[in-house]
Phi, psi and omega in degrees: 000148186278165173309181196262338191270304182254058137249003163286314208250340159317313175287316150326306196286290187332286148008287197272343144314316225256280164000289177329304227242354183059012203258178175218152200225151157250115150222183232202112178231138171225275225285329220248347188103332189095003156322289188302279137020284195309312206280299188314349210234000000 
């Protein structure tokens, strides 16, 4: 699994594509916990 700095900075990249771009991210976690959720928001 990667370090917690990159996937904060990953979660970032994301952020700032989706924010350009008008987009929006959904997911759907059953394994991760609430990670994902967590680092995007």
């Amino acid at each position: 699994m990667a370090d917690e700095e990159g996937l904060l900075a990953l979660a970032g990249q994301i952020q700032e594509a989706c924010l350009s771009r008008g987009l929006t991210v959904s997911v759907a976690e059953s394994c991760t916990g609430g990670l994902l959720g967590h680092l995007l928001t």
